[in-house]
C-alpha positions in Angstrom: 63.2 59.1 -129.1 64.4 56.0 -126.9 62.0 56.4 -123.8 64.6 55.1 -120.4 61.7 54.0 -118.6 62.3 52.2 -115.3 60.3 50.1 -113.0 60.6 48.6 -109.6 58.6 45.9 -107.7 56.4 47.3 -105.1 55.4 44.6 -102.5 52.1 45.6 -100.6 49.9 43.4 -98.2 46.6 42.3 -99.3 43.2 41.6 -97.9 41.7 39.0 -99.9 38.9 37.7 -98.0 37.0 37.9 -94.8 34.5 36.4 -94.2 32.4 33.6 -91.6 32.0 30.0 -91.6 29.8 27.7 -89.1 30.7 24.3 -88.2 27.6 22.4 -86.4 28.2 20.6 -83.1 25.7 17.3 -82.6 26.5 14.8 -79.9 24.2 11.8 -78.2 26.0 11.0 -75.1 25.2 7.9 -72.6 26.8 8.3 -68.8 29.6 6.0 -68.1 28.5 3.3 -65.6 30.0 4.5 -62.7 28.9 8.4 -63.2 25.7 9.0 -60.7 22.5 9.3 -62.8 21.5 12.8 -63.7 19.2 14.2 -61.5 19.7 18.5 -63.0 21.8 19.9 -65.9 23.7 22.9 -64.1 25.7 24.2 -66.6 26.8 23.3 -70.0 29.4 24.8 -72.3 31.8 24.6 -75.3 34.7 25.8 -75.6 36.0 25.6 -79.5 39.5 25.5 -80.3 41.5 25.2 -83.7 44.5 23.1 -83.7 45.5 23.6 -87.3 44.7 25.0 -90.8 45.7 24.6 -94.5 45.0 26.2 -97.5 45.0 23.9 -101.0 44.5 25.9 -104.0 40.8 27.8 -103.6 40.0 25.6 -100.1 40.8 26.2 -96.9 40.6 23.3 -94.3 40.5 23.8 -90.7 41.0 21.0 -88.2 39.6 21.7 -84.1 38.2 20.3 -81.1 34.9 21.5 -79.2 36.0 21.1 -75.5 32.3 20.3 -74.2 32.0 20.3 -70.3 28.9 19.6 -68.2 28.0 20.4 -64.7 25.1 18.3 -63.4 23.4 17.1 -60.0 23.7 13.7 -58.8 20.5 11.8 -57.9 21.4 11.6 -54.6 22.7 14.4 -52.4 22.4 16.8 -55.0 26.2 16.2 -55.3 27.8 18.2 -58.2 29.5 16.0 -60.8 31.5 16.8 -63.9 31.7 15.2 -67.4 34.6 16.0 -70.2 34.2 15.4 -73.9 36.5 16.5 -76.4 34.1 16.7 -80.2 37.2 16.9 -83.1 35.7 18.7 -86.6 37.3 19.4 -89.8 35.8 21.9 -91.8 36.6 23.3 -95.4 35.7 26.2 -96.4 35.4 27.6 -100.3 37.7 30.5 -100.9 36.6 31.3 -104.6 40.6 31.7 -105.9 43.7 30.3 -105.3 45.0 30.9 -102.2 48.4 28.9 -101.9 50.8 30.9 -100.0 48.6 33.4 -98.3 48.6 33.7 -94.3 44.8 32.8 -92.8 43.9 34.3 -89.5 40.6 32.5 -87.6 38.8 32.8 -84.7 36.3 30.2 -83.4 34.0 31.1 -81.3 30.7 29.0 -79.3 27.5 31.0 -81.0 25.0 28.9 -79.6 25.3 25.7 -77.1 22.5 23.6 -75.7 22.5 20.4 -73.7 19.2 18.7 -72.6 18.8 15.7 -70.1 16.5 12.9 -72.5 16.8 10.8 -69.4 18.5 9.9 -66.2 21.8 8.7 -68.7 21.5 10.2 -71.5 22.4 13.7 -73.2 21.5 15.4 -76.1 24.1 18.1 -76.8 23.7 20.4 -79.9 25.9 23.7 -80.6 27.4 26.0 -83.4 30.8 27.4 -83.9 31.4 30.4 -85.4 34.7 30.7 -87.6 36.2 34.7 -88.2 38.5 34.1 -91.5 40.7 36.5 -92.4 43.0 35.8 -95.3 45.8 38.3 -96.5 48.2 37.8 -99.5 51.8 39.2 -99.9 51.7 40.4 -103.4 54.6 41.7 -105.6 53.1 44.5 -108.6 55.6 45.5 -111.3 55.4 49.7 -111.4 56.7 52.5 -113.1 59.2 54.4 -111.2 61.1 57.2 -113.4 61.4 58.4 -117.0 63.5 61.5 -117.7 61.7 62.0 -120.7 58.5 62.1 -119.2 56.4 64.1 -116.7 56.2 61.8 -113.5 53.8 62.3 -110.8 54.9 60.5 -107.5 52.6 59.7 -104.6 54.2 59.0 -101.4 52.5 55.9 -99.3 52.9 54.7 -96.3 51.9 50.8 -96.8 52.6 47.6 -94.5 54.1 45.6 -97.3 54.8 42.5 -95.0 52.2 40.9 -92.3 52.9 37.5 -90.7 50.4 35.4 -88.9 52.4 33.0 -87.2 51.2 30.3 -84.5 52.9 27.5 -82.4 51.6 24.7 -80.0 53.1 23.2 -77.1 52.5 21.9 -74.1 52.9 22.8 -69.8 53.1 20.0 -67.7 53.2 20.8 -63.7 52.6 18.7 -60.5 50.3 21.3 -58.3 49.9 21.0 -54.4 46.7 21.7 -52.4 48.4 23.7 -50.2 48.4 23.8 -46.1 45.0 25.3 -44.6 43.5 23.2 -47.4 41.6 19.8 -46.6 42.4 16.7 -49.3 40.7 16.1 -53.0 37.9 13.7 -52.7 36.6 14.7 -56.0 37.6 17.3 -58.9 33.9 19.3 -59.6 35.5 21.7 -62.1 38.8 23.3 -63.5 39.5 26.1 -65.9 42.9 27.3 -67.3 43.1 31.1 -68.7 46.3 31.8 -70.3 46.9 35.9 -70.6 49.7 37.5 -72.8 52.3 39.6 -70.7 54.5 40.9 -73.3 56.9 40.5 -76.3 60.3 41.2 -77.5 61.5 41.0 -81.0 64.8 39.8 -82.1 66.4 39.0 -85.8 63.7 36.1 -87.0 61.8 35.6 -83.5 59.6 36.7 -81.0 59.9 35.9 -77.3 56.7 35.9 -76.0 55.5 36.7 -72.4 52.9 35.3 -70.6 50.7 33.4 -67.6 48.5 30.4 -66.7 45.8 31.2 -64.4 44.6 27.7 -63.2 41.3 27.8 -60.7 40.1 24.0 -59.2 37.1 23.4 -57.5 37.1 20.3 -55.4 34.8 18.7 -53.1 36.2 17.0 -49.5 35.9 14.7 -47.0 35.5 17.3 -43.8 33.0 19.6 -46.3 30.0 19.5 -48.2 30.8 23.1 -49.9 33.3 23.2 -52.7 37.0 24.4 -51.8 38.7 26.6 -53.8 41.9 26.5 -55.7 44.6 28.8 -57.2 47.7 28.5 -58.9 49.7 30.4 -61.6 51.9 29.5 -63.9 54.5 31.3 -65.7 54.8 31.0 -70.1 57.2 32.1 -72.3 58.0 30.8 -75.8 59.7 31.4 -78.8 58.3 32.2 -82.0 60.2 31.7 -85.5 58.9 34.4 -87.9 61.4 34.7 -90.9 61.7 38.1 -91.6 60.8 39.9 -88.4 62.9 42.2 -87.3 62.9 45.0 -84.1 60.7 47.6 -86.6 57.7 45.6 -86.5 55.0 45.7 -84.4 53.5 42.5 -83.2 50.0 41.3 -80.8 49.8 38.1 -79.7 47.7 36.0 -77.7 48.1 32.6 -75.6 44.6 30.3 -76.2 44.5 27.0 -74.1 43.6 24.2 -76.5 43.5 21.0 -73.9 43.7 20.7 -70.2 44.1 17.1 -68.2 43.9 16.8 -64.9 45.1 13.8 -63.0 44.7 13.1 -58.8 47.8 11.8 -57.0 46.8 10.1 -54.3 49.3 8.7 -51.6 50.0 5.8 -49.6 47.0 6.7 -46.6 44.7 7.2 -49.7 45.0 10.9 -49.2 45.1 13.3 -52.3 46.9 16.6 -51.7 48.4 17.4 -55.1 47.7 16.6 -58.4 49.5 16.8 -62.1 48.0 18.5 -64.9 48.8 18.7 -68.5 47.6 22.0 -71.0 48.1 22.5 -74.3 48.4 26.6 -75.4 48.6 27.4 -78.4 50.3 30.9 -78.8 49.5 33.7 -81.6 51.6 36.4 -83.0 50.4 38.8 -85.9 53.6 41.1 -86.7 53.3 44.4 -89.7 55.7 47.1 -90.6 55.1 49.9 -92.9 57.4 51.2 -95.5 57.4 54.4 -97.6 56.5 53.5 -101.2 57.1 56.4 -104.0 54.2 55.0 -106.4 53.8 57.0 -109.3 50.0 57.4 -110.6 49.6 59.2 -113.3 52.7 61.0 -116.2 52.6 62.7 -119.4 54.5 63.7 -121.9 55.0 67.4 -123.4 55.5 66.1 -126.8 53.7 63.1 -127.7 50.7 61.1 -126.8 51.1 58.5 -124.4 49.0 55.4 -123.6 49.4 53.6 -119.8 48.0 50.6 -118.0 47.4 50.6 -114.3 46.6 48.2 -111.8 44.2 49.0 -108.9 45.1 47.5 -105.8 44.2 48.0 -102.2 46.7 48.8 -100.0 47.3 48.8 -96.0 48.7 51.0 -93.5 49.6 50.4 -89.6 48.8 52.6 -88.0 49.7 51.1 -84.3 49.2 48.4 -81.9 45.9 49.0 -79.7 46.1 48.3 -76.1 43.2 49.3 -73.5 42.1 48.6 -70.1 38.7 49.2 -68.1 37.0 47.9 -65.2 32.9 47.4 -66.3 30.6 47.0 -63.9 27.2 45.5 -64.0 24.2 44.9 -62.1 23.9 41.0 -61.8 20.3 39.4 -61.2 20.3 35.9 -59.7 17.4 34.1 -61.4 16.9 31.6 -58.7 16.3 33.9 -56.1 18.0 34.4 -53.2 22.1 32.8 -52.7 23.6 32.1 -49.6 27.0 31.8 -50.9 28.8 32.1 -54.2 31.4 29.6 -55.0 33.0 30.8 -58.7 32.5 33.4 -61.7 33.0 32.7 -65.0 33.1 35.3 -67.8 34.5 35.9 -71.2 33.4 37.5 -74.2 31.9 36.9 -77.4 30.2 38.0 -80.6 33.0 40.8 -80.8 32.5 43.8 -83.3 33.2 47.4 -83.5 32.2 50.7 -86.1 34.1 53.8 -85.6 32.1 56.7 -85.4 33.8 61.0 -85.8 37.6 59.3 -85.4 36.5 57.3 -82.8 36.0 53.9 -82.2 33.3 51.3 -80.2 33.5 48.2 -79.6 30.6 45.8 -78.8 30.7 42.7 -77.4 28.3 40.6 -75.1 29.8 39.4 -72.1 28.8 35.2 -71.0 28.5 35.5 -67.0 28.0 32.3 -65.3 28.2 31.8 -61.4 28.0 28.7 -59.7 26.6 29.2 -56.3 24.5 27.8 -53.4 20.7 28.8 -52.6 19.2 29.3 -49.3 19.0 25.7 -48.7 22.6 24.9 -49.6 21.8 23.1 -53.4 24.2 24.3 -55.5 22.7 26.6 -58.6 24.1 27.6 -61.3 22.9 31.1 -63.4 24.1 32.5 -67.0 23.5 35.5 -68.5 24.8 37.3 -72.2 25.3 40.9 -70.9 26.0 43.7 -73.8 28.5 45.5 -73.3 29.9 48.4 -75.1 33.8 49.7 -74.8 34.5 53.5 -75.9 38.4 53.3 -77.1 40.4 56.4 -76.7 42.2 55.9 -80.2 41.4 58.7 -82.7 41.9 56.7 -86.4 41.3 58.9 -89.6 38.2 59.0 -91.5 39.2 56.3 -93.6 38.6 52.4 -93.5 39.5 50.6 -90.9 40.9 47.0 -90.7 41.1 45.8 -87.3 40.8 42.4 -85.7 40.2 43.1 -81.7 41.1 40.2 -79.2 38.6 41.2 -76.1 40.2 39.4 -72.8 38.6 39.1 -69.5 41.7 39.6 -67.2 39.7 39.4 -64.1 35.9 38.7 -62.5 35.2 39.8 -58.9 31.8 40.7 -57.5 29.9 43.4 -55.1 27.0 41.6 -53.2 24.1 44.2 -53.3 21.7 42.0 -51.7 20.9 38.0 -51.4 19.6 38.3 -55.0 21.9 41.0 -56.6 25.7 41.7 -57.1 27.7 44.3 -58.6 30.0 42.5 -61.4 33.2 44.2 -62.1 35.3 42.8 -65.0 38.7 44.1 -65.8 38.6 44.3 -69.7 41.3 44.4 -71.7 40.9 45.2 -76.0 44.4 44.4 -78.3 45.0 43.9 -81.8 47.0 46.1 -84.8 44.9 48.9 -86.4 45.2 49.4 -90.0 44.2 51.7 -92.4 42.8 50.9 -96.1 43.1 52.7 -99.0 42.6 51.9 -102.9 45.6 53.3 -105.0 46.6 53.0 -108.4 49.7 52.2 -109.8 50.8 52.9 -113.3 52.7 49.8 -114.4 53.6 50.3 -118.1 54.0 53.5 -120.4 54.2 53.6 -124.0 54.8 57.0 -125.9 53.0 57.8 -129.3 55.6 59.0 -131.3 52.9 58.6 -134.5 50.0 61.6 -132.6 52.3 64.5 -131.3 51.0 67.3 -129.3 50.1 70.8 -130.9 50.1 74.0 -129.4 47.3 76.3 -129.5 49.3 79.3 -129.6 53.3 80.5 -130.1 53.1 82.3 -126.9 56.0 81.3 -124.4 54.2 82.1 -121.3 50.7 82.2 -120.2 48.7 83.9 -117.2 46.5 81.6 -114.9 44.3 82.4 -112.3 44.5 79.5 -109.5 42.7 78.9 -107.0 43.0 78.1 -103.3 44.0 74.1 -103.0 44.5 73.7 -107.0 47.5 71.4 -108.0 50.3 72.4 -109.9 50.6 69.3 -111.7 46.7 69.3 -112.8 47.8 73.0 -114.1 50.7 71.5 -115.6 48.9 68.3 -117.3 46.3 70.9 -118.3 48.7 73.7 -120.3 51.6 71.1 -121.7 54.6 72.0 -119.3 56.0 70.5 -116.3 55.8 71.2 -112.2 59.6 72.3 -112.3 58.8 75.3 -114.7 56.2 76.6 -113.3 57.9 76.2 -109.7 61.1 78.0 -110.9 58.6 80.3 -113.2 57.0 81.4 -110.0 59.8 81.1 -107.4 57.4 78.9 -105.5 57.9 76.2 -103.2 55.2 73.9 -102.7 52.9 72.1 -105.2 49.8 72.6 -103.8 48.4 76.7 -103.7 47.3 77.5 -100.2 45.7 80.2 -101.6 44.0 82.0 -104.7 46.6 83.5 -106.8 48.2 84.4 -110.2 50.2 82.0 -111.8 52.9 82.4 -114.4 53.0 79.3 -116.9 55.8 79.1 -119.1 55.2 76.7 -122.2 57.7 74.0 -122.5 58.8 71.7 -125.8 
């Protein structure tokens, strides 16, 4: 018999790694000769960022930059100063296969940071980054789709065959004014730059993403010995070229500032009352669409033998973009006592990670609180803390794996003052990313008929009883007594292939 036996090729999307790197940090620093000589270490932090990656057979290199900032007091005055240094890495990371061609997600964040004073001029700085890898693979598998003269069985999936990971730096140059009510720069203490994503639209090949630069400056002056305050906000939007995207997919995205320079313009009178800055974003888009595959797992035939290979792959399934908001609120303990004013709050998380738990899922996270402030005497202080923090999401996923990468963004820090030693923090939380769903599957990729071992019947009999029970398949009943799904459907004037219920069962034996 000449067997017509099609095939098809099935592209799915597929998880081939995830896992964690650490790059170390180590940095002897000596004070410029006109920096004031360090009198306290206020604060001290890193902020790692990755500016690109490649993948070369079974490595992956990743290039980035550990923005290191330090807060100190001067020797005399107890005048706040600031020093910048920008630490460039490369790290490559063993993959254990080849990897050419696959898309590689990261995420770098600070797991531990320390900087201690040796001396009056000289720091030692020491710190760890932790790397998230993710790697995924577009593959293409060769399956069995349709023989006439065989018994198919086809299972429907749901599967995102296609998931980009796109990314795309450039750079927002503005000239910023101090504003009126405002006295002039003397000197820059701090700055900070948080970029937030708005929104997205998709069009043929591109995304247009949405978003904002929240810029916060704090600056000493002439008329004042307390740090001023300042605000601005700028407006982003880019466009993203992602070959293949179209308006079905679903797409998160995220705007990450990778360098920020600041520069004073002074005028004529020696007066500074606007100043230019420079910031490098780097913006993120991961974009998935699901498609209905008809994969067909297992077939028969009602004559012959028949001997099949498989292959066993794991398959993914969007199941939608996640998007939740939530003000948390925590009791804040000043650990040098008592404040009499407090000039800024920083906060952002880390050490992300979630388990689901009945459908459900949590998300843990600790959030980094710093505040810089002023005590009772007027010397500026500055406290940290890691606060846990734990974030019920209202999604309900099924009781299956999950896959799920979440981007946890502070939107906004404000504070309560309970007393001169205590405030209320409230952070506006916000949790994004794409949920997926993970299944194994197996898809039957070649079929060859044994003409040479054909099937015998037991009996002669033309149609047989069966007594089924609730939830049985009628293509296990089928496999089992040598017919086919059709028969016993007609047989049986039934409809569905699954019995809800126990029952008789006609069989009629087919050749």
């Amino acid at each position: 018999m000449d067997y017509q036996i099609s095939t098809e090729e099935m592209k799915i999307n597929e998880q081939i790694a995830n896992m964690m790197a650490e790059q170390s940090i180590e940095l002897d620093y000596m004070l410029p000769d006109y920096c004031p000589e360090i009198f306290k270490v206020l604060r001290a932090q890193m902020k790692p960022n990755i500016i690109s990656e490649r993948i070369s057979g079974n490595k992956l290199v990743i290039d980035g930059v550990a923005d290191i900032t330090v807060i100190y007091l001067g020797g005399e005055n107890y005048r706040l100063n600031r020093i910048e240094q920008k630490q460039t890495f490369t790290k490559t990371v063993e993959l254990g296969e080849d990897c050419d061609g696959c898309f590689v997600s990261i995420r770098a964040n600070c797991e531990n940071f320390s900087c201690r004073a040796q001396n009056s001029r000289r720091l030692e700085i020491k710190g760890n980054i932790g790397l998230g890898i993710v790697i995924y693979r577009n593959k293409t598998v060769c399956a069995v789709c349709g023989c006439p003269q065989l018994q198919i069985h086809h299972k429907p999936l749901q599967v995102c065959d296609k998931k980009f990971f796109v990314s795309k730096e450039f750079a927002i140059r503005e000239e910023l004014q101090v504003g009126s009510g405002k006295p002039p720069i003397k000197e820059i203490i701090d700055y900070n730059a948080d970029a937030f994503f708005h929104d997205y639209k998709l069009l043929a090949n591109k995304v247009i993403c949405k978003g904002e630069l929240q810029l916060r400056t704090i600056y000493l002056s002439e008329q004042s010995s307390a740090p001023e305050i300042l605000e601005h906000s700028i407006p982003l939007s880019q466009i993203m070229d992602c070959e293949g995207v179209d308006e079905d997919y679903i797409c998160t995205c995220r705007f990450e500032v990778v360098k920020y320079d600041l520069d004073l313009q002074v005028d004529q009178e020696g007066n500074c009352a606007a100043f230019s800055v420079e910031i490098g974003v780097r913006v993120y888009c991961e974009a998935a669409v699901n498609h209905e595959m008809m994969a067909v797992d297992d077939c028969y035939s009602t004559s012959y033998e028949v001997e099949t290979e498989s292959d066993t792959c794991t398959v993914e399934m969007l199941t939608g973009e996640l998007k939740h908001r939530e003000i948390w609120k925590y009791p804040f303990k000043m650990n040098q006592g008592a404040l009499s004013v407090i000039y800024d709050i920083r906060c952002h998380a880390a050490n992300i990670s979630y388990q689901t738990d009945q459908g459900k899922i949590m998300l843990m996270c600790n959030l980094q609180v710093g505040i810089l402030a002023a005590d009772q005497e007027n010397i500026p202080v500055w406290t940290e803390q890691f606060l846990p923090c734990e974030i019920a999401l209202d999604e309900v996923v099924p009781d299956v794996a999950l896959s799920f990468i979440p981007q946890v963004t502070v939107r906004s820090a404000d504070y309560h003052m309970l007393s001169a030693e205590e405030i209320e923090l409230r952070a506006e939380l916000e949790v994004t990313g794409l949920l997926y769903t993970r299944k194994t599957v197996q898809l039957i990729t070649s079929v060859t008929p044994q003409e040479d071992m054909p099937k015998t019947r037991a009996d002669d009999a033309a149609l047989r009883i069966y007594f089924a029970d609730a939830g049985e398949s009628l293509w296990e009943i089928a496999k089992r007594y040598n017919t086919s799904v059709a028969a016993i459907l007609e047989q049986n004037d039934m409809e569905k292939e699954t019995l809800s219920s126990s029952e008789m069962v006609f069989i009629p034996i087919i050749d």
